[in-house]
Structure formats: structure tokens, C-alpha cells
C-alpha positions in Angstrom: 98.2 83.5 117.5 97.0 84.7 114.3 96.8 88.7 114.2 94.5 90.0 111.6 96.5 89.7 108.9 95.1 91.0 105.2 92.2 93.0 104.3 91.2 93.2 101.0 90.6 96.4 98.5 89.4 96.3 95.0 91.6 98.1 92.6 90.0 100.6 90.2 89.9 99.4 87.3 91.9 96.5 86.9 89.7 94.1 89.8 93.1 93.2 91.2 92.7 92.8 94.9 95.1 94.8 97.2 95.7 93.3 100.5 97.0 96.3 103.4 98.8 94.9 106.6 99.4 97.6 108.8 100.7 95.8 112.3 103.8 96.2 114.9 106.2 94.0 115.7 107.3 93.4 119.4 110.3 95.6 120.0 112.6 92.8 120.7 111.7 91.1 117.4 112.7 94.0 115.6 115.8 92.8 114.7 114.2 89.8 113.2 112.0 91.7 110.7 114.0 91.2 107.4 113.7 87.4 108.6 110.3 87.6 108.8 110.1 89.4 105.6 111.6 86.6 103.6 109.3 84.0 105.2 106.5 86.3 104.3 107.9 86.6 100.9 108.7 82.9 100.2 105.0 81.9 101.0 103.6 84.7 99.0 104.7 83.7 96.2 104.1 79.8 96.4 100.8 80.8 96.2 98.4 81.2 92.9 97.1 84.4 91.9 99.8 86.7 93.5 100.9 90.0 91.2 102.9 91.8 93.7 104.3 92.7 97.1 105.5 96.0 98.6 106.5 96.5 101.9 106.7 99.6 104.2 108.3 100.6 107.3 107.6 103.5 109.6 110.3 106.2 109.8 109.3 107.4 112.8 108.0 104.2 114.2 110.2 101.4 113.1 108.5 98.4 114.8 105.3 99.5 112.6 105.2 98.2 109.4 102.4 98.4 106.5 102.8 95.9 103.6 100.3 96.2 100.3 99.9 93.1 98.2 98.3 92.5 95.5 96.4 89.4 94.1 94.4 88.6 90.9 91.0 88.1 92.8 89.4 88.2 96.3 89.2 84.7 96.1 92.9 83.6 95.4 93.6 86.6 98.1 91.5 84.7 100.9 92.3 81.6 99.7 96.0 82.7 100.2 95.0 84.0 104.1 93.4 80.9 105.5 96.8 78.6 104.3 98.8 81.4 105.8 97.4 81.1 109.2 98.4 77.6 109.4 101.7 77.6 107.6 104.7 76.4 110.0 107.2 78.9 108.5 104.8 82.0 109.7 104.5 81.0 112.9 107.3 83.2 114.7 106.5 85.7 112.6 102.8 86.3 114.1 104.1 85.5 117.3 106.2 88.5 116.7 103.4 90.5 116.0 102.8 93.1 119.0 99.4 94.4 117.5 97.7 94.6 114.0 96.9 98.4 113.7 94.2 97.9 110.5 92.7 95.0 109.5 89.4 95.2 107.1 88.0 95.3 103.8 88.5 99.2 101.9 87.2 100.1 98.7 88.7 103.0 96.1 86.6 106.0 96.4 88.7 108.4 94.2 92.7 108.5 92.4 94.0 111.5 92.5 96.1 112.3 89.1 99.3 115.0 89.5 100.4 117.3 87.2 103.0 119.6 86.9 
């Protein structure tokens, strides 16, 4: 079962594309997560068009986990989703997935700049 996994963000100003997973993982699969992670990582990377990964895990929450990736276009990004949902080495990893908390296209509306 494939859970919503990317949605897609243009980047002000460079076009890049920025993918946000926010989803859960079953609590029993928690301890597979860095497992998961490397699978994640090893077919992101095959894949044209990818600049970079981060991932994120909730403090409070550790089963949530929200991962930002960022590609060179929407296409490449897309492109990258549909092989995903049919690539054997992902398959335990989705069917880990308890729930995908956000999945959807954003835009930037504003960047905030701090200064001391």
C-alpha cells in the first residue's frame, strides 16, 4: 500500500522543488526506522535530479517523522514518486507506514530573515 508519499513546493528563488513527507510509522516498526531510512536514501539518490535530503523526527512523537527533499524540477520530483511506488526495496517501508499526516502541493508565501 502506497501512503501519500511527497508533495511538491517551489523554492523561492532558485525553482528547486522541495518534497515534505510528514507520516507515522506503526509503533512496532519503530525500531526499523533507520532501516527504512537507508532504503529511502539509497533510492533517492539513484535517481536524476535529486539535490538533497533531510530528515526529521518528532521529539515528542517519535513514530512521526517529516522528511524534506529537494529535487531540481517538479518533473524529475514526480518522475522520482511514481518509480518509488513500485520499487521492491520500499516495499516494507510503506507497509510500515501507520498514516501519512500531509501529503499536497505548498507554495512559499514569505522567508522570514533574522537578525540580531
Amino acid at each position: 500500500v502506497f501512503v501519500g508519499f511527497f508533495s511538491c513546493k517551489k523554492d523561492m528563488p532558485t525553482g528547486y522543488v522541495t518534497e515534505i513527507a510528514v507520516f507515522q510509522l506503526q509503533k512496532d516498526k519503530l525500531n526499523r526506522a533507520e532501516e527504512f531510512r537507508n532504503a529511502v536514501d539509497q533510492f533517492l539518490k539513484s535517481q536524476a535530479g535529486l539535490i538533497s535530503i533531510e530528515h526529521n523526527q518528532d521529539i515528542e512523537n517519535p513514530e512521526i517523522f517529516v522528511d524534506r527533499i529537494v529535487w531540481a524540477s517538479k518533473e524529475v520530483a514526480l518522475e522520482a514518486s511514481k518509480k518509488a511506488e513500485i520499487e521492491p526495496s520500499l516495499t516494507s517501508f510503506f507497509n510500515s507506514m501507520e498514516k501519512s499526516h500531509y501529503f499536497g502541493h505548498t507554495k512559499t508565501v514569505a522567508i522570514a530573515s533574522v537578525s540580531n
